[in-house]
C-alpha positions as CSV (number, residue, x, y, z in Angstrom):
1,X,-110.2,10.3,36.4
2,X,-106.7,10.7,36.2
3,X,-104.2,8.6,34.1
4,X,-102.6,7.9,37.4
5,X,-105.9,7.1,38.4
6,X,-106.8,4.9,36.3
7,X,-103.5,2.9,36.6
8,X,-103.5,2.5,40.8
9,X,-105.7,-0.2,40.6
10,X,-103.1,-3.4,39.8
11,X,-105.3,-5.5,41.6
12,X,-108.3,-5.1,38.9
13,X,-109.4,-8.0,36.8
14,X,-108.8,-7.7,33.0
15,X,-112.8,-7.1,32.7
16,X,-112.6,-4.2,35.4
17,X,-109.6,-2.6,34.0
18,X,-111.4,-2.7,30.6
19,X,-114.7,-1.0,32.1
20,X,-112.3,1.9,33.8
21,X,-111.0,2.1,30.8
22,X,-114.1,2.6,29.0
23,X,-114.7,5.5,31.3
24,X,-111.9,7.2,31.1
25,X,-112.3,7.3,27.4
26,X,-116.3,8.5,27.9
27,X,-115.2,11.1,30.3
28,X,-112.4,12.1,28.0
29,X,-114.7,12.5,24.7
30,X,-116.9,14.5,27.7
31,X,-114.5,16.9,28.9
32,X,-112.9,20.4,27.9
33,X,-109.5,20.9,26.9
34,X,-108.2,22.2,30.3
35,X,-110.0,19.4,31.9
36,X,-108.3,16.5,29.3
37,X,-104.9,18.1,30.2
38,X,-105.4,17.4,33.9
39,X,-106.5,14.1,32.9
40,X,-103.4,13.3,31.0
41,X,-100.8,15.3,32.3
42,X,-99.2,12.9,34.9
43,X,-98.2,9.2,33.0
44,X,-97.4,6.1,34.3
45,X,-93.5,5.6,35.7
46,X,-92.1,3.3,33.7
47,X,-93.1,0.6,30.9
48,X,-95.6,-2.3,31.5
49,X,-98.7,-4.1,29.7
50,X,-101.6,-1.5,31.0
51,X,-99.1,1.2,30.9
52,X,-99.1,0.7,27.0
53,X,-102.0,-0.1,26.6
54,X,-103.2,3.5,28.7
55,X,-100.7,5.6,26.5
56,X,-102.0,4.1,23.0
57,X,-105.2,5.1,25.0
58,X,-104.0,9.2,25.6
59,X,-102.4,9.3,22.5
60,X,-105.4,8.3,20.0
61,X,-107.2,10.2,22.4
62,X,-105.4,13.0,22.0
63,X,-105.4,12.3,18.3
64,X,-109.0,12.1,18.0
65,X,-109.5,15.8,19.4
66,X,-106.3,17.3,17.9
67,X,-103.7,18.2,20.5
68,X,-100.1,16.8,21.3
69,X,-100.3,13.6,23.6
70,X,-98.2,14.8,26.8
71,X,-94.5,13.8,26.1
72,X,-94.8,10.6,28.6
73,X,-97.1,9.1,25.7
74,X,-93.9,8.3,23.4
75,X,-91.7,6.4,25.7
76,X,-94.2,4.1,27.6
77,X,-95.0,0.9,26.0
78,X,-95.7,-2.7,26.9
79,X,-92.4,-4.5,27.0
80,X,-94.2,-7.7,25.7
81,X,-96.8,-7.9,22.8
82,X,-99.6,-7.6,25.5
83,X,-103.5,-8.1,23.8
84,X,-106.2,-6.2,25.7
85,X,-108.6,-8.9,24.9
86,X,-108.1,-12.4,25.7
87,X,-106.8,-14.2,21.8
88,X,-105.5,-17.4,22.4
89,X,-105.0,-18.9,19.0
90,X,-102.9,-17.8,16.5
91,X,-105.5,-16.6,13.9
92,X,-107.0,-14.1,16.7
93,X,-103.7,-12.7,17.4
94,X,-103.0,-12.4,13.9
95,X,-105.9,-10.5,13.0
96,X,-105.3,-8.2,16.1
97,X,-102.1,-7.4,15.4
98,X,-102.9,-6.5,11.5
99,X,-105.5,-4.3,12.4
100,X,-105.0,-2.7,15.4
101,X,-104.5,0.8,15.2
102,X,-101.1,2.5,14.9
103,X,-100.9,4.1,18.6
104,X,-101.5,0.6,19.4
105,X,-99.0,-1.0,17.6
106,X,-96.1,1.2,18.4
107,X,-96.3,0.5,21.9
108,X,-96.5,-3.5,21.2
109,X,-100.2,-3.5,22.2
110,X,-103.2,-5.2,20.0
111,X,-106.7,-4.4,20.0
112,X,-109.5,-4.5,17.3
113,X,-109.8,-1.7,14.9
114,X,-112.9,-0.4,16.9
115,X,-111.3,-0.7,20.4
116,X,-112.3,3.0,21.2
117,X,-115.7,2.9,19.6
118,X,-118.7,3.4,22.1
119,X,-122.2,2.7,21.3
């Protein structure tokens, strides 16, 4: 699957889009490096919420195995803080935002510490 890929499907729920993105991730981890490439080469066209949240995705992906994230990674972002997981107090949001990760962060998107850990 294909960053592109995973991103043509605007009509998935919040759960869905979190179990594609869980496989993206698995087949990432599962791949070799000529295969990740092809995975990430292409990004999204412009900013928006699972656009971020995908390029905080590559790019502690990419992280993780130790190669540059392709250069779309550094300009895509979500335009509003955008939380991957549904925090609607104030406490939630403020623990998600102290401890999510810095590719998170820098693109104004929160998740738990452990957002890319797989059992």
């Amino acid at each position: 699957m294909t960053v592109r890929e995973l991103l043509s499907t605007p009509s998935a729920t919040e759960s869905e889009f979190q179990r594609l993105i869980n496989a993206f991730v698995d087949e990432f981890r599962a791949s070799d490096a000529a295969q990740r490439e092809g995975m990430i080469a292409a990004g999204p066209q412009g900013p928006g919420a699972r656009e971020g949240l995908v390029a905080a995705v590559v790019s502690a992906l990419c992280r993780e195995v130790g190669v540059a994230a392709p250069p779309w990674v550094s300009v895509i972002h979500s335009p509003e803080p955008f939380f991957a997981f549904p925090a609607r107090n104030f406490a939630l949001r403020l623990r998600l935002m102290l401890e999510s990760p810095p590719p998170f962060r820098a693109r104004n998107v929160f998740v738990p510490e452990n957002y890319l850990s797989r059992a």
